[in-house]
N, C-alpha and C positions, 0 to 999 in steps of 0.2 A: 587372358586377363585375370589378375588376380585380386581378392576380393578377400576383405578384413571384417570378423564380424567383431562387433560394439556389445559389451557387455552393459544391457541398460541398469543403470545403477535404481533402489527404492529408497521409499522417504528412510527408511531403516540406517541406507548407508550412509545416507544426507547427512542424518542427525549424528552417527559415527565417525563422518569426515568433521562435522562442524567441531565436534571436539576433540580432534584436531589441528583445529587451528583453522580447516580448508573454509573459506567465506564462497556459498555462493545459493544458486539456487538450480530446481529440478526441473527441466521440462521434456515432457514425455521419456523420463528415464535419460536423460541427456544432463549432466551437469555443466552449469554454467556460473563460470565462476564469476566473484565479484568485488570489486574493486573499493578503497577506502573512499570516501566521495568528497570528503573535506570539509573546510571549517565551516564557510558560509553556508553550505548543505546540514550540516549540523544544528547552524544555530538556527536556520527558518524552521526544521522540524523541531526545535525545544521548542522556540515563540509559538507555533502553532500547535503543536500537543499542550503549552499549557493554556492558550484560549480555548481547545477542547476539553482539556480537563476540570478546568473552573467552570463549564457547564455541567457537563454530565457528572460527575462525580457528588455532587452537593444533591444533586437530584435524583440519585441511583437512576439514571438511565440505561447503563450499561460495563461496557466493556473498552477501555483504551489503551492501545497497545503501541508499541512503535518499533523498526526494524529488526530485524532479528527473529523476528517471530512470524515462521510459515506459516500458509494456508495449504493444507492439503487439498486440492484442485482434480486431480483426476487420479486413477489408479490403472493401473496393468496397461502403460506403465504410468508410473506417478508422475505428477505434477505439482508441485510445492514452488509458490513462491513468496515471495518477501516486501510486501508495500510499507514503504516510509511509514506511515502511519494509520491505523486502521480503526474503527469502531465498529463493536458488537452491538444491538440493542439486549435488551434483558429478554425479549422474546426471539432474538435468536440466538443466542449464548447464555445459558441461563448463569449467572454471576455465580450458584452451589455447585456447578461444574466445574471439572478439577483438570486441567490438562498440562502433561508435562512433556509431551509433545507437540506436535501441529496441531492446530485449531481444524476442526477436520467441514468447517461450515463457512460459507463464505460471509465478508464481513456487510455491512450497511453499506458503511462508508471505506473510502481508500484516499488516501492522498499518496501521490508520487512527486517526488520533488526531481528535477531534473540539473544531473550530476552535470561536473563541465564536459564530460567524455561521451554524455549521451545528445540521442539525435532524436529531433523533432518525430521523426519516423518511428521510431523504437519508443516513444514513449505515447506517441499516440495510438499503435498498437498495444500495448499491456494497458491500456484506458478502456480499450474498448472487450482486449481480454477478460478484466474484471467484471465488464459489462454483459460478457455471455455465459459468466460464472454466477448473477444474479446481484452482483453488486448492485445497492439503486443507486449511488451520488460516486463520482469519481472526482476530486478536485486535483488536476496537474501543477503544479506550482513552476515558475520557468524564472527562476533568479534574473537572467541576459536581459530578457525582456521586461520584467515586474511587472508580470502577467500573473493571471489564474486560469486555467481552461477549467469549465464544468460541462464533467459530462454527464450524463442522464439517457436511463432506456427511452429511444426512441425520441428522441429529440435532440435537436442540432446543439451544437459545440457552441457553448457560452463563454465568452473572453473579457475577464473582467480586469482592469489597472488597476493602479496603486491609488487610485481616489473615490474606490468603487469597494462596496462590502461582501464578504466570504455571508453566505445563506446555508442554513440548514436543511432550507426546504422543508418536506416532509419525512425526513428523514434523522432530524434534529430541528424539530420544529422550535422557534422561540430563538437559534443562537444565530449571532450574527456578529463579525470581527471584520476591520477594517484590514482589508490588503496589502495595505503599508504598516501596520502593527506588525503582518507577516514576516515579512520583508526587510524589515528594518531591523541589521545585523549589530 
């Protein structure tokens, strides 16, 4: 029997494929590539980055970012990957830090919005991956359904509709946007 070994690629090559043109992400030295996710996936992450950023921003809370920009996650081998949308607070990313690669800390917050090509399974895992990474709030957003899953360490999967409001919790305590503001392409 013969046997192929796998050159594990690092975030190094990540960010040398990416300027290349190569779209994807790293896990355990494994790339995984990724795909354009489309309009509608587009426009819930504007509407939603700018009801996060009309909060935090006037307030210096922090840090707001949105796809494209790794988290380095594990090393030897690396793990980099890429959430729709992310928020730092000012005490975990300090705003005079200067990064021109990975963000090398994990974020507060994550929202994943779910592409038409992904599966309830695959997105419910990278929710709860965030979550062993230290993320505290993970909000899923599910276009099909006009849903929100919120997840949170150590407590059950919150499923809010389109008549129902996005919470900051403790983690963005004070913001609060309506689901169908989300949503509404």
């Amino acid at each position: 029997m013969a046997t192929t070994l796998t050159k594990l690629l690092t975030a190094d090559d990540l960010l040398r494929l990416d300027s290349q043109g190569v779209r994807g992400e790293l896990i355990r030295g494994v790339l995984h590539e990724t795909m354009s996710t489309g309009l509608e996936h587009g426009e819930i992450a504007v509407n939603l980055s700018a009801e996060l950023r009309n909060f935090v921003k006037p307030r210096s809370l922090g840090r707001l970012v949105t796809s494209d920009v790794g988290v380095w996650l594990e090393r030897d081998p690396d793990t980099v990957r890429e959430p729709d949308i992310a928020y730092f607070s000012v005490e975990t990313l300090s705003p005079s830090v200067r990064f021109t690669g990975y963000a090398e800390v994990p974020p507060d917050l994550v929202v994943e919005i779910v592409s038409p090509s992904g599966s309830h399974g695959e997105v419910y895992d990278k929710a709860r991956m965030w979550l062993s990474y230290g993320v505290r709030l993970v909000w899923v957003v599910q276009p099909d359904t006009r849903t929100v899953d919120v997840y949170r360490p150590a407590r059950p999967v919150a499923t809010l509709d389109e008549h129902d409001r996005l919470d900051g919790l403790d983690v963005l305590p004070g913001f609060t946007c309506a689901v169908s503001d989300v949503l509404d392409t």
